[in-house]
C-alpha positions as CSV (number, residue, x, y, z in Angstrom):
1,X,-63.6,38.8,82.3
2,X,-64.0,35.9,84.5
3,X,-62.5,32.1,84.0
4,X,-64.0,29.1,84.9
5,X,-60.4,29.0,87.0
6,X,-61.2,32.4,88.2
7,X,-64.8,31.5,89.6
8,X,-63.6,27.7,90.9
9,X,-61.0,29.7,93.1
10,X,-63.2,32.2,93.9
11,X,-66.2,30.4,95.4
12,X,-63.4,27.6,97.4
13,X,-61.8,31.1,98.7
14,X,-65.6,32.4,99.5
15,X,-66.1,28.7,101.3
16,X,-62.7,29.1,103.2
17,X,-64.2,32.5,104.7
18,X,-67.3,30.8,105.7
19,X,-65.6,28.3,107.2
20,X,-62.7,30.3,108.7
21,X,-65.2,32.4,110.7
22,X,-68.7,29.7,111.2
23,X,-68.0,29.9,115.0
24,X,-68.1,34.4,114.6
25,X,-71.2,33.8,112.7
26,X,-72.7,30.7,114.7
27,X,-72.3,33.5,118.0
28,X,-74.1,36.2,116.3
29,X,-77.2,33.5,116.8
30,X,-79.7,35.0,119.4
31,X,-82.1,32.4,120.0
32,X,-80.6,30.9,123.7
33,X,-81.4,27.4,123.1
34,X,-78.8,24.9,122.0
35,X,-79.6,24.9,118.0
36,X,-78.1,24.1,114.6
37,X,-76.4,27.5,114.0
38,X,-76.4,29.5,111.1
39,X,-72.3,29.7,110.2
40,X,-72.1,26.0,110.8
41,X,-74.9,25.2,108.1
42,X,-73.6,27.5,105.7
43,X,-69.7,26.3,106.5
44,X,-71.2,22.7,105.8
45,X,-73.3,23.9,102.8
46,X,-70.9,25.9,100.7
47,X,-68.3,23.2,101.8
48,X,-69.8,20.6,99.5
49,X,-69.2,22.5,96.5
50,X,-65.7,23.2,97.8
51,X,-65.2,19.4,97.6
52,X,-66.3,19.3,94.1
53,X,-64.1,22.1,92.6
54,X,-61.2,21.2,94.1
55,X,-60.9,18.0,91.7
56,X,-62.2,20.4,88.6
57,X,-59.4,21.5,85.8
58,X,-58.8,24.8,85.5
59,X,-60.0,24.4,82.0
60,X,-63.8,23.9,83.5
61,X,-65.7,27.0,81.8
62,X,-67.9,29.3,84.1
63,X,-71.1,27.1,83.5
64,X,-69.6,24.4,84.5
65,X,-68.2,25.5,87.7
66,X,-71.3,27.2,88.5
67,X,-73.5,24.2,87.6
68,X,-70.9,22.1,89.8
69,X,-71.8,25.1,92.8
70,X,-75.5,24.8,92.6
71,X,-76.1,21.0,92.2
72,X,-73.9,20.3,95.4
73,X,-74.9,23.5,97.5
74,X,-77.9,22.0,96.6
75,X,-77.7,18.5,98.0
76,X,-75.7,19.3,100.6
77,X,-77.8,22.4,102.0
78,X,-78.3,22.2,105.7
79,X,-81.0,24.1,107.6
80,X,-83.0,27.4,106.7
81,X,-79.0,29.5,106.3
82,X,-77.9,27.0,104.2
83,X,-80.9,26.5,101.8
84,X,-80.8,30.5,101.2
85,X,-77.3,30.2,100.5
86,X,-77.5,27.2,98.1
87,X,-80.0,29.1,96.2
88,X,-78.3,32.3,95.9
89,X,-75.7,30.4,94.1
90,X,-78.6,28.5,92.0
91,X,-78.1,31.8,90.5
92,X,-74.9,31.6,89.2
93,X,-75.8,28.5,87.3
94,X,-78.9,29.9,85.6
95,X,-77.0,33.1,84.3
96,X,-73.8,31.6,83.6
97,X,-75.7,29.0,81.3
98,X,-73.8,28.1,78.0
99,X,-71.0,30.7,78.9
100,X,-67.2,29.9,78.5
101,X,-66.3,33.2,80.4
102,X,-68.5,35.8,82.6
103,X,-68.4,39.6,82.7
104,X,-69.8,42.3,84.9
105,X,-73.3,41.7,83.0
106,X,-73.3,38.4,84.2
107,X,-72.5,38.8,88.0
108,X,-75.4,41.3,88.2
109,X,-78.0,38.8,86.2
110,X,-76.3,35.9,88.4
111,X,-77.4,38.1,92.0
112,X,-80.7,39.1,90.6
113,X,-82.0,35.4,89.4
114,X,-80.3,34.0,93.1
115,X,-82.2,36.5,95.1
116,X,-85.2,36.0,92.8
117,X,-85.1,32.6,94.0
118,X,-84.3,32.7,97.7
119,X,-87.4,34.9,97.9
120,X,-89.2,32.6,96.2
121,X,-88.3,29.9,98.5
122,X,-89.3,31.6,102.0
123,X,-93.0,31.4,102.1
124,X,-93.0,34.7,104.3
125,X,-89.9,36.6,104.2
126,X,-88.4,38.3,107.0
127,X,-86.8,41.6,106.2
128,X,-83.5,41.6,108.4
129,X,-81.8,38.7,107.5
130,X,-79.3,36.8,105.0
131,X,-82.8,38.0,101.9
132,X,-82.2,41.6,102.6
133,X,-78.5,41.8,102.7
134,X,-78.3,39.9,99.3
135,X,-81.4,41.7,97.9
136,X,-79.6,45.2,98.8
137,X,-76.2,43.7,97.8
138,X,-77.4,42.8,94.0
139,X,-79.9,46.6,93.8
140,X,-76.4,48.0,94.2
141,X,-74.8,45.9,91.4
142,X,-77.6,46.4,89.3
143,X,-77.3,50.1,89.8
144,X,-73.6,50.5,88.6
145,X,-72.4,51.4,85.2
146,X,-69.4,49.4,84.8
147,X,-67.6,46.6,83.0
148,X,-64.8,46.0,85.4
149,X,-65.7,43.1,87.3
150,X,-63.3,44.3,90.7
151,X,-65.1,47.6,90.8
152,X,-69.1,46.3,90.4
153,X,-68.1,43.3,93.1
154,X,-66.4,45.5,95.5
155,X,-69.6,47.6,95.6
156,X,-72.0,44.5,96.0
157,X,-69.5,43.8,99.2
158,X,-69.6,47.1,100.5
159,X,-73.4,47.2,99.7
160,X,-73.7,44.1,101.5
161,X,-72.0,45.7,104.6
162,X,-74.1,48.6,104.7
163,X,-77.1,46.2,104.5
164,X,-76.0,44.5,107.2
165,X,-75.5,47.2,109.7
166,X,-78.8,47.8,109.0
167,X,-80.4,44.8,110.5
168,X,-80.9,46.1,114.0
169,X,-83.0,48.5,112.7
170,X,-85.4,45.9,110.6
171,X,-85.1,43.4,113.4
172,X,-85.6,44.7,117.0
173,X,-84.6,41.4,118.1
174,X,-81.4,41.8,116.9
175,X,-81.0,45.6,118.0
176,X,-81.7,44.4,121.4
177,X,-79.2,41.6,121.8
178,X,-76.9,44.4,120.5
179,X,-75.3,41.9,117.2
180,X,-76.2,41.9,113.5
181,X,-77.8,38.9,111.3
182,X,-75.9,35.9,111.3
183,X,-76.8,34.9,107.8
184,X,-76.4,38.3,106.5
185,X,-72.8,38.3,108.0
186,X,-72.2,34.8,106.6
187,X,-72.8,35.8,102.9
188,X,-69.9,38.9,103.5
189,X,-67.7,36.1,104.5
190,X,-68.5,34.6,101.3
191,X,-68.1,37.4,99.0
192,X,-65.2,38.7,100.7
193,X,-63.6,35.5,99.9
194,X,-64.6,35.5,96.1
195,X,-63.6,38.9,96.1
196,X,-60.2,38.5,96.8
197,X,-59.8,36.3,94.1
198,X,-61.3,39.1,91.4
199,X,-58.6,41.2,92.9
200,X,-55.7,38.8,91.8
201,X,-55.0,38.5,95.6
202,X,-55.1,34.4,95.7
203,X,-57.6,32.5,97.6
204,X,-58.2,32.3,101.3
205,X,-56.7,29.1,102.8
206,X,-59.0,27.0,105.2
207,X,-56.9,27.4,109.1
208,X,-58.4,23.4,109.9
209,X,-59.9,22.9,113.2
210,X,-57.5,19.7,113.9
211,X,-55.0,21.9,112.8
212,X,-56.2,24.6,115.7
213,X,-56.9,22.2,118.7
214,X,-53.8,20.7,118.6
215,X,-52.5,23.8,119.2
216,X,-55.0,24.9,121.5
217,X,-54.2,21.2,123.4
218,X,-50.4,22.1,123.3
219,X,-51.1,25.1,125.4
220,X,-52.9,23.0,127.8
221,X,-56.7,24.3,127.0
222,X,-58.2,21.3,126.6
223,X,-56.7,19.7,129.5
224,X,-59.3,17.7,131.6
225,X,-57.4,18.5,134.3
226,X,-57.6,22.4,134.4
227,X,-58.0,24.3,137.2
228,X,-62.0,26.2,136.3
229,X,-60.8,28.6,138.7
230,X,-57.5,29.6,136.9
231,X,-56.6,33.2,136.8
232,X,-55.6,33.9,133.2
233,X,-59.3,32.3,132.2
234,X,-59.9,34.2,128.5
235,X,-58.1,33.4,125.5
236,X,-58.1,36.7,123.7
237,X,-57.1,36.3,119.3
238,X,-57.4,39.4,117.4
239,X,-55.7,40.7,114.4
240,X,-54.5,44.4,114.7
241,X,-54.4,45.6,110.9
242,X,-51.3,48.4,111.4
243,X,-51.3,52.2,111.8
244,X,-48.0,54.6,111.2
245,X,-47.9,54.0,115.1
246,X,-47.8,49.8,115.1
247,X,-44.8,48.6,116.8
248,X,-44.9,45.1,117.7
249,X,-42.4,45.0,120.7
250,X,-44.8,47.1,123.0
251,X,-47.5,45.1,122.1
252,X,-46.0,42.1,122.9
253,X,-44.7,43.7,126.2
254,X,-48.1,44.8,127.5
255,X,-49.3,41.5,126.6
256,X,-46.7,40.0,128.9
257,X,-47.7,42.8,131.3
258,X,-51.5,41.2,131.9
259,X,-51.3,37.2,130.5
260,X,-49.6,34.3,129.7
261,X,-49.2,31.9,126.8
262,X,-48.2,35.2,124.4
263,X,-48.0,34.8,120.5
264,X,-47.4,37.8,118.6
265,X,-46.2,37.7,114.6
266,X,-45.6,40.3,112.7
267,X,-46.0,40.7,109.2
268,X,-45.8,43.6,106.6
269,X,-49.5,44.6,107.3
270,X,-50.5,43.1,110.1
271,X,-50.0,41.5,113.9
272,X,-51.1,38.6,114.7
273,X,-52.3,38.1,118.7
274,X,-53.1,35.5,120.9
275,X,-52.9,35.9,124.4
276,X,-54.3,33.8,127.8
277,X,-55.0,36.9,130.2
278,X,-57.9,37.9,132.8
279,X,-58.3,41.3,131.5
280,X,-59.2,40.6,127.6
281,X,-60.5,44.4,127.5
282,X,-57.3,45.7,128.3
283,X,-55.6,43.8,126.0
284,X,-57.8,44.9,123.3
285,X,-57.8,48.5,124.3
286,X,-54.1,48.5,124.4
287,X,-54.0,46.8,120.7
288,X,-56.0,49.4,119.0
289,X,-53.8,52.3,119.7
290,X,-51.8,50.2,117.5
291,X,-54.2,50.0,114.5
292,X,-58.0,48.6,113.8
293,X,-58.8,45.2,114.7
294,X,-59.9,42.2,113.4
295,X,-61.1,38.6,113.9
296,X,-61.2,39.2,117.5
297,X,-62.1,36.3,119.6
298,X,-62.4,35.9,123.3
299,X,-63.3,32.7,124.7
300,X,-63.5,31.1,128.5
301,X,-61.1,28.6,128.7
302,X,-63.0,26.7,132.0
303,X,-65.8,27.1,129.8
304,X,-65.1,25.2,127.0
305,X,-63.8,22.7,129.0
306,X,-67.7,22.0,129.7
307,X,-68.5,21.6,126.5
308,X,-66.0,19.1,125.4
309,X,-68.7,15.9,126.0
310,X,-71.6,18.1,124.0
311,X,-68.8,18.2,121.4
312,X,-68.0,14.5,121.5
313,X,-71.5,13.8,121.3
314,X,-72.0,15.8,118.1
315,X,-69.3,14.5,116.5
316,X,-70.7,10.7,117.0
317,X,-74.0,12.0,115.6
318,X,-72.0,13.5,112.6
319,X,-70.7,10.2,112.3
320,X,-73.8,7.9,112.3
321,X,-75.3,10.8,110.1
322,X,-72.3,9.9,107.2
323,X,-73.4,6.6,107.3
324,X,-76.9,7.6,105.4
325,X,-75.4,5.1,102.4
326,X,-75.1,2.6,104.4
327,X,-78.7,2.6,106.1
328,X,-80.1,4.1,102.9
329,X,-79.9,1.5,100.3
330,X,-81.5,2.8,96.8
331,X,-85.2,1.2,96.4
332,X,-86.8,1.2,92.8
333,X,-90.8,2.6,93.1
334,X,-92.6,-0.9,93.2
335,X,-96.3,0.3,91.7
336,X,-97.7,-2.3,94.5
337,X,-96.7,0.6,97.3
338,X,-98.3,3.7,97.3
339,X,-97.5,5.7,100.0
340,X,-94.2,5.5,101.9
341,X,-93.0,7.8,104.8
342,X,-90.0,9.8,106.0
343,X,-89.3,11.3,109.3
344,X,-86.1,12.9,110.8
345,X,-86.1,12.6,114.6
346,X,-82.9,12.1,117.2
347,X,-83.2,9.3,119.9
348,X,-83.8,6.1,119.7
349,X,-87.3,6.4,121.6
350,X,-88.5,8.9,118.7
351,X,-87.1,6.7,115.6
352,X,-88.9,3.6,117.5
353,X,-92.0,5.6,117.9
354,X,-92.0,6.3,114.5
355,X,-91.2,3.4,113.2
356,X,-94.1,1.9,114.7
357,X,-96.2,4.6,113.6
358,X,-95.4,3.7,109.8
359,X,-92.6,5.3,108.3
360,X,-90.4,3.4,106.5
361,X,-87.3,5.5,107.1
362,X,-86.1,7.9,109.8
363,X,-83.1,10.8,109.1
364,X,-81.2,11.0,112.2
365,X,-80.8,15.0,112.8
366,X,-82.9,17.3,114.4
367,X,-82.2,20.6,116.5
368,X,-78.8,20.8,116.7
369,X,-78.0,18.6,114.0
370,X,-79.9,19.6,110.6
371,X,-79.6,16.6,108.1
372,X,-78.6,18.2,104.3
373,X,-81.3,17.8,101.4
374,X,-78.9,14.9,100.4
375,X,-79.2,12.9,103.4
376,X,-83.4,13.5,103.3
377,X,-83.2,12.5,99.7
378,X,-81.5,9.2,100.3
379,X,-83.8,8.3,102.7
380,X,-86.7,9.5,100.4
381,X,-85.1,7.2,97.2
382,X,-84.7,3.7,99.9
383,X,-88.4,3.8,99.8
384,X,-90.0,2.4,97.2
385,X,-93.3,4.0,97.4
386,X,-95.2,5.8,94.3
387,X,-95.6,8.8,96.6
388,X,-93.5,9.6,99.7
389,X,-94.3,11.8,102.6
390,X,-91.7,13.2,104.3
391,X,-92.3,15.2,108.3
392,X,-89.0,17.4,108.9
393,X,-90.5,17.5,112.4
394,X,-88.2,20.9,112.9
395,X,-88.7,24.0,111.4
396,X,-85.0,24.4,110.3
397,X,-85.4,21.4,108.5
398,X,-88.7,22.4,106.3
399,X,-87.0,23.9,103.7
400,X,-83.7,21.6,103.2
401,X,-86.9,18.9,103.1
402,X,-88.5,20.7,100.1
403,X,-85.6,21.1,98.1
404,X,-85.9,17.6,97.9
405,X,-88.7,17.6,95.9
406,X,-87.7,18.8,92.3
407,X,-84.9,16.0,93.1
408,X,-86.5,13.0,93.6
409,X,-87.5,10.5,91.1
410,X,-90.9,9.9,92.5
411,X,-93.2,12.3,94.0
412,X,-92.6,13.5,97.1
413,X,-95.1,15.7,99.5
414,X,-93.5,17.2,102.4
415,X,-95.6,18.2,105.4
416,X,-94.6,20.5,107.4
417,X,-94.2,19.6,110.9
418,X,-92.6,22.1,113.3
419,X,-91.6,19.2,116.3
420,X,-92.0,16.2,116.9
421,X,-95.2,16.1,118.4
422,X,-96.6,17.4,115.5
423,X,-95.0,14.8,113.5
424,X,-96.2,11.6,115.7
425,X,-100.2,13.2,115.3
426,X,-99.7,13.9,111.1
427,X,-98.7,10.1,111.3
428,X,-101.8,8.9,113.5
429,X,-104.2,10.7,111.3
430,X,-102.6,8.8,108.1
431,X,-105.8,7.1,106.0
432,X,-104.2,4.1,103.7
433,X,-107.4,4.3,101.6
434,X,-107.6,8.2,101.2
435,X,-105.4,9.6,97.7
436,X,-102.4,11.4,98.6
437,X,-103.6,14.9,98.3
438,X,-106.6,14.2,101.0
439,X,-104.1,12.7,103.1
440,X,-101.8,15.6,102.9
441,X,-104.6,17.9,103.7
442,X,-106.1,15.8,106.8
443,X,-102.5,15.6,108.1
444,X,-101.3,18.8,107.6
445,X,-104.4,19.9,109.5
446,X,-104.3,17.6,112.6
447,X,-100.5,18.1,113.3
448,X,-101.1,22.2,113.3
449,X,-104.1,21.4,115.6
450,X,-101.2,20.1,118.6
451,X,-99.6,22.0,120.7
452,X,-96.0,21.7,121.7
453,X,-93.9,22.6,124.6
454,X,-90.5,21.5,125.0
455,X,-87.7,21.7,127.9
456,X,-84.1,22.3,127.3
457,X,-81.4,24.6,128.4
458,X,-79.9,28.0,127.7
459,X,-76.3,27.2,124.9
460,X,-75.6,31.3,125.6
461,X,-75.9,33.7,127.4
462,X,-79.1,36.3,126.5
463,X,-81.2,39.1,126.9
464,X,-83.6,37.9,125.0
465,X,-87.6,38.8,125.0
466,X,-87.2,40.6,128.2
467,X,-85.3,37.6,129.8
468,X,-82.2,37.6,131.3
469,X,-80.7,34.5,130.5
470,X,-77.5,32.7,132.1
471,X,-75.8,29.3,129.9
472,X,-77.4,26.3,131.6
473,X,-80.6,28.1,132.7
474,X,-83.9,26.1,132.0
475,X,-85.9,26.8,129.1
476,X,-89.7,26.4,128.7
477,X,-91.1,27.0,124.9
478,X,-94.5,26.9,123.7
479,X,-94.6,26.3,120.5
480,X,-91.2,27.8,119.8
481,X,-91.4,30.8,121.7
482,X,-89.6,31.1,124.8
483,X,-92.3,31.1,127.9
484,X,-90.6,31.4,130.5
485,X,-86.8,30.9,132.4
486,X,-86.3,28.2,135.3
487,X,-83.6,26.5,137.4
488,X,-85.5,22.8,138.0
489,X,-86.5,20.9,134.7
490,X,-89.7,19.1,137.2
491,X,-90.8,22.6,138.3
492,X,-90.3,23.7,134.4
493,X,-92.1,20.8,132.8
494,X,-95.1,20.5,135.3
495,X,-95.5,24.5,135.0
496,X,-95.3,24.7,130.9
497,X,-97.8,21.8,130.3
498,X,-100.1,23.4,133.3
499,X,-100.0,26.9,131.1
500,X,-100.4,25.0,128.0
501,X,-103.5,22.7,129.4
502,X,-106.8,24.2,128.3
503,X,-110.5,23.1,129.4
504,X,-111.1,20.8,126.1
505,X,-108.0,19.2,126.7
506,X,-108.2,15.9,125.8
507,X,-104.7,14.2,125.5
508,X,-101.3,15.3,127.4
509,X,-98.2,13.6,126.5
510,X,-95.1,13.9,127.6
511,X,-92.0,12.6,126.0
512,X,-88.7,12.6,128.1
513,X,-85.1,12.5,126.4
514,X,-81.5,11.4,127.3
515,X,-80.7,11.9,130.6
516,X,-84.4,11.4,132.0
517,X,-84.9,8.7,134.1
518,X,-88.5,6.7,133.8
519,X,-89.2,7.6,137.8
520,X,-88.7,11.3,136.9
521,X,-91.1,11.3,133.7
522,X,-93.7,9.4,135.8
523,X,-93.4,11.8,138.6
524,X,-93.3,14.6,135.9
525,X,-96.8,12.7,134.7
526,X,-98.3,11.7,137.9
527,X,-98.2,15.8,139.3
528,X,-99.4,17.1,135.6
529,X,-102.5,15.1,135.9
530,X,-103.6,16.6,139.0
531,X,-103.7,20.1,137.1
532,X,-105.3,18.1,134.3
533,X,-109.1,18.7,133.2
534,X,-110.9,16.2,134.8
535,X,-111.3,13.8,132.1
536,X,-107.8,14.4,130.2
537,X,-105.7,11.3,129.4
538,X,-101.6,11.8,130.4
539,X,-99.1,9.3,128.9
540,X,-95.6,9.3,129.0
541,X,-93.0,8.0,126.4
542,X,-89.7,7.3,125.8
543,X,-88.2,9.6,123.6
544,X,-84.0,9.3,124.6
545,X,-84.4,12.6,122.7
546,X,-80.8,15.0,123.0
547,X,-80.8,18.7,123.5
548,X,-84.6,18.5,125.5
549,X,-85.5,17.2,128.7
550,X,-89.0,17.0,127.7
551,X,-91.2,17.5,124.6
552,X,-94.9,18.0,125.9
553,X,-97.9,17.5,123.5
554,X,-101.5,19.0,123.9
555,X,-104.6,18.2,122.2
């Protein structure tokens, strides 16, 4: 039988794992472009249930820990991952209802009822990701004849595993870039975690990031001052899980033998590694004779040196985005108002824009920052409107959006708008006299009438749709697919709205982000209207958008 004290630990443990191993998940994403990746959304996700059952007694029964879960997962669900994951555990709470204490019985109705739901959720669900590895995962547990809750959740792990391996194969995308579903492998973190705690093992502790820079600044990898060029360039971490033939002092020699900056501890069961060194294959092939590895993690030092003002950046959005009380103040619906709007954009151009558009309230977030269904329902309750429409203006944000919904106290339609274009046009086909279903409808329609192209860079290197990609190559996407790969942002921008340009083209307009300068949008402008249709109307805004150079409409 399961505790509520059993369960509590178990899901913080399961959110430790998650959180341990985000950036291992967040580089198993294959998309190029810089994005809001799948461990960090589930990390942040499962993490604000962590927060609330740490302060739970370990008297809490199993309905109330897993009501605790699945109203903060919940809330505090961050982009397409995270939703999926909040729901899964939406589960728990449904079958764990009125229950002091769970059994085998209980885990299998608690998988089947989350996966019901998850798939529910996903108005067209891709086999190959975080649905199919759960889906498997609970078949098996529903297939097993046993009471003992170790055995049945050791095979929905190993299940899970099996599923995942699979995803290559449902997914050509993925058996291309050579790596496995990031979601899939984020929900094995998860269970792995809980898991241990069925065991008796004790939970898995979170290793804090402050706690890992300053160690990583100790050994000088951080410094703004290092050398790009240095010779020991990868810092190589790896855990080598011990054969008969582990011996610790040749290890630690050979490590010696090709690096600098050595760590190597020793325990009963395993070694620990770290090592700075220019040859990280040798160091791994060298490691293995020693026993199997894991949590192996190579990094370029010179590279992450580049990314430390992307990082500061993200951080300050993190920041404003925690201020959502502040600039969110709670708004009782005034009958007077009847419609009300919502938008989440990044820049101070876009919120402007909207702003002037009509909507009452903008959620900072966007591409590489999702905003949690908390944060979109805030923003939804400071308007006091009868009915409230909200644009997500991302597709990553769609479903976070919805889940606001059921939450809300007042009625809430959510349009879904893919970018921002799409969200400006929804927003200048608004009717104040029409109800709010025919506005819904007339919106919906006009912003899936526009066309978007947007210009931003390569976060990774890819081989992805038959490009060969490089980190910090130029990216052209029409309407979210990648077109084509560039070295200029002009020669990318001009070329992407000239391929997107059609002869009914009416309106062209390009919106240029942080970094742009106005001369360079207008010359952007001035050489897209000579490839315009002859009587086609080009405007350029001000977006101060991150993460894109350009967004480009097309109507």
């Amino acid at each position: 039988m399961i505790t509520g004290k059993m369960l509590r630990d178990a899901i913080i443990s399961g959110a430790n794992a998650i959180i341990n191993n985000k950036t291992t998940v967040d580089e198993l994403n294959v998309f190029p472009v810089p994005d809001g990746d799948t461990g960090t959304n589930m990390s942040m996700t499962i993490g604000s249930a962590k927060k609330e059952l740490e302060a739970m007694p370990d008297d809490a029964t199993v309905e109330k820990v897993a009501s605790a879960t699945s109203n903060a997962m919940l809330r505090g669900a961050r982009g397409n991952s995270g939703v999926i994951s909040s729901l899964l555990f939406r589960g728990f709470s449904k079958a764990l209802k009125g229950k002091t204490t769970a059994d085998a019985a209980d885990l299998k109705a608690a998988l089947r009822k989350g996966v019901d739901s998850a798939y529910k959720a996903v108005m067209k669900p891709t086999e190959g990701t975080i649905l199919t590895v759960a889906r498997e995962a609970c078949e098996k547990a529903e297939t097993m004849d046993t009471q003992d809750v170790v055995e049945l959740w050791t095979a929905v792990v190993e299940a899970a595993k099996v599923s995942l391996a699979n995803t290559p194969e449902l997914l050509p995308v993925l058996k291309k870039a050579g790596v496995v579903d990031a979601g899939g492998q984020g929900i094995i973190f998860i269970f792995e975690g809980m898991l241990k705690v069925f065991k008796g093992e004790g939970m898995i502790t979170e290793e804090t990031v402050k706690e890992e820079s300053s160690e990583f600044e100790a050994k000088g990898i951080y410094s703004k001052e290092i050398d790009k060029d240095v010779v020991n360039a990868y810092r190589v971490e790896f855990i080598v899980n011990k054969n008969e033939k582990a011996n610790e002092e040749k290890i630690r020699a050979y490590l010696e033998s090709i690096g600098d900056n050595i760590t190597v501890v020793d325990d009963e069961e395993t070694i620990k590694c770290y090592v700075h060194t220019s040859q990280p294959g040798r160091a791994l092939t060298e490691a293995i004779k020693h026993g199997y590895l894991t949590r192996v993690r190579i990094s370029n030092m010179a590279e992450k040196v580049s990314d430390l003002a992307d990082e500061a950046k993200a951080l300050e959005k993190q920041a404003e985005a925690a201020k959502t009380d502040e600039v969110f103040k709670y708004k009782a619906v005034d009958k007077s108002v009847k419609f009300g709007f919502v938008a989440v954009a990044a820049g101070e151009g876009l919120e402007n824009m909207f702003k002037d558009l009509g909507v009452d309230a903008v959620v900072t977030g966007g591409q590489t920052m999702n905003p949690s269904t908390e944060d979109i329902l805030k923003a939804i309750h400071s308007v006091p409107a009868q009915t409230v429409f909200v644009l997500p203006n991302n597709k990553n944000i769609i479903m976070a959006a919805e889940q606001s919904v059921r939450l809300a106290d007042r009625k809430v339609i959510v349009l879904p708008t893919r970018t921002i274009p799409q969200g400006i046009t929804a927003m200048l086909n608004y009717d104040p006299e029409a109800t709010a279903e025919d506005n819904a409808v007339t919106m919906d329609m006009a912003a899936q009438g526009v066309s978007t192209g947007s210009i931003t860079f390569a976060a990774r290197n890819s081989d992805f749709e038959g490009h060969k990609i490089k980190r910090g190559d130029i990216l052209a996407m029409d309407n979210g697919k990648l077109s084509f790969v560039e070295k200029d942002v002009e020669k990318a921008t001009v070329k992407l709205a000239k391929q997107m340009m059609k002869r009914d083209s009416s309106f062209i307009t390009i919106i240029y982000g942080e970094g742009v300068t106005a001369e360079e949008a207008e010359k952007v402008a001035e050489e897209v209207q000579k490839r315009a249709p002859k009587n086609a109307e080009v405007s350029v805004l001000e977006g101060n958008q991150p993460v894109y150079y350009y967004f480009i409409s097309v109507e």
